[in-house]
C-alpha positions as CSV (number, residue, x, y, z in Angstrom):
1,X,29.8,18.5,3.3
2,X,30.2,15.2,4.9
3,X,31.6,12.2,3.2
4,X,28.3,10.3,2.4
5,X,27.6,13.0,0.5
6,X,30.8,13.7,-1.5
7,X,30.7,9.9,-2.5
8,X,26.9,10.0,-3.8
9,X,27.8,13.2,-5.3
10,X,30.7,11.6,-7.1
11,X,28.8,8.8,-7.8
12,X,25.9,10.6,-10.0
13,X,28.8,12.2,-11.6
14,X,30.4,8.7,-12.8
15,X,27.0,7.7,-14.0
16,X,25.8,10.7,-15.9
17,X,29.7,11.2,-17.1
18,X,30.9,7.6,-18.2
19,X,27.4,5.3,-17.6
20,X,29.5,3.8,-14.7
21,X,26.9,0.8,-13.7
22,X,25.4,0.8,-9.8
23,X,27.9,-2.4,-9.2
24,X,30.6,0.5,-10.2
25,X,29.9,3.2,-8.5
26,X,29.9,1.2,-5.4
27,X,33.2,-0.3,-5.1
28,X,35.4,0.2,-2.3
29,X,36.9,3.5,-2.3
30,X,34.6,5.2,-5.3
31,X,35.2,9.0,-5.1
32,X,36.4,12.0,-7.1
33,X,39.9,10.6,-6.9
34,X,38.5,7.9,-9.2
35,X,36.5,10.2,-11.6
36,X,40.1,12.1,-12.0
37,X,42.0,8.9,-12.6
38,X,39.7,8.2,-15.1
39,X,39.4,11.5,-17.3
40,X,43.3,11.9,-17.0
41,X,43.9,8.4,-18.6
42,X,41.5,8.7,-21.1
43,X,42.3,12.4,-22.0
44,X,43.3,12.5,-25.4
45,X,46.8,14.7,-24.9
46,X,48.2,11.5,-23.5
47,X,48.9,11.0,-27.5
48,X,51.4,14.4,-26.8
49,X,53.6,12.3,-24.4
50,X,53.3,9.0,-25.9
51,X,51.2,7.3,-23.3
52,X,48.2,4.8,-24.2
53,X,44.9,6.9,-24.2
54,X,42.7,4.7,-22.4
55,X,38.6,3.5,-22.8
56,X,36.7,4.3,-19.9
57,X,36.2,0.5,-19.2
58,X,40.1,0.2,-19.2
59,X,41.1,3.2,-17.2
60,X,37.7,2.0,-14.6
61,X,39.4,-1.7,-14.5
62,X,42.9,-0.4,-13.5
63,X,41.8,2.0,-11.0
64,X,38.6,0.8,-9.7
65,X,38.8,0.1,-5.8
66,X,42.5,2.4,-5.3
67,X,42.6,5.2,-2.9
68,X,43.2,8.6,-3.7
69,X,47.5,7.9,-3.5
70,X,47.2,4.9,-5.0
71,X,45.4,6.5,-8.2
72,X,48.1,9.1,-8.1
73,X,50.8,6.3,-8.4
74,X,49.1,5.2,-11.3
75,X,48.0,8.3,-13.2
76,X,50.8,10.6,-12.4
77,X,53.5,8.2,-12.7
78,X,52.8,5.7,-14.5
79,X,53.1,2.9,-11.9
80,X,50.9,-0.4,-12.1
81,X,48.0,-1.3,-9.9
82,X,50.4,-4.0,-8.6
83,X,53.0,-1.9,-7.5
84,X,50.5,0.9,-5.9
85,X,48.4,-2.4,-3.8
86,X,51.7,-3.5,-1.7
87,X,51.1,-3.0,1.8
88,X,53.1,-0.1,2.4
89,X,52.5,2.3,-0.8
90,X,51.3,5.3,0.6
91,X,51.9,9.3,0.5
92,X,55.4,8.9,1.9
93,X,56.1,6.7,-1.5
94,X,54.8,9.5,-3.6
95,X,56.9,11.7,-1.7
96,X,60.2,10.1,-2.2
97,X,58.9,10.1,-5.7
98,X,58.9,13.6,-6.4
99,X,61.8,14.3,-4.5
100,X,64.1,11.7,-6.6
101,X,62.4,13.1,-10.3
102,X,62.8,16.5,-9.1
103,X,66.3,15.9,-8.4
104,X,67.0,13.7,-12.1
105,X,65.2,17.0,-13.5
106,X,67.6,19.2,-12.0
107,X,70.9,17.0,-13.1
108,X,69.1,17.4,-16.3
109,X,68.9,20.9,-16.5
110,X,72.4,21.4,-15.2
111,X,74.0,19.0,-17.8
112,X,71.5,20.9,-20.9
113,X,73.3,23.8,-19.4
114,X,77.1,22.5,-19.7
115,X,77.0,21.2,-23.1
């Protein structure tokens, strides 16, 4: 499936879904990145964590227009739109990400382990 059609698919789906408007669904960057961004912060077992459960205008206004890594940055870790938009945020970021909370989870499981 080429990408015109993935993005007009995605598109119907943020209409019929959460009556995204035309001016929307057409933003820079619109895609099924966006639709996931937007379920996951406003999915009600955010309240589980502690973490805002968003309106779909909200969770639309913060991720509208960011690429699929930049909505990751935001969703999955809880960074704001500022921090994902710098010039150089990109899947290496996320990378170093993962590496540095995988290794904090593992000093945490170690020192759960000593006491």
């Amino acid at each position: 499936m080429n990408k015109h059609k993935k993005n007009l698919i995605a598109q119907a789906k943020g209409f019929h879904r959460y009556g995204l408007t035309i001016e929307q669904l057409e933003v820079v960057n619109f895609g099924e990145h966006t639709l996931a961004g937007i379920a996951l912060l406003t999915s009600p077992s955010r309240a589980q964590n502690n973490q805002k459960i968003f309106t779909i205008k909200e969770a639309y206004t913060l991720i509208a227009g960011l690429n699929a890594i930049q909505t990751e940055g935001v969703t999955r870790y809880g960074l704001s739109r500022e921090q994902v938009s710098i010039p150089d945020f990109g899947e290496r970021t996320l990378s170093l990400m993962r590496a540095l909370i995988s290794v904090e989870m593992a000093k945490n499981g170690q020192e759960a382990l000593v006491d």
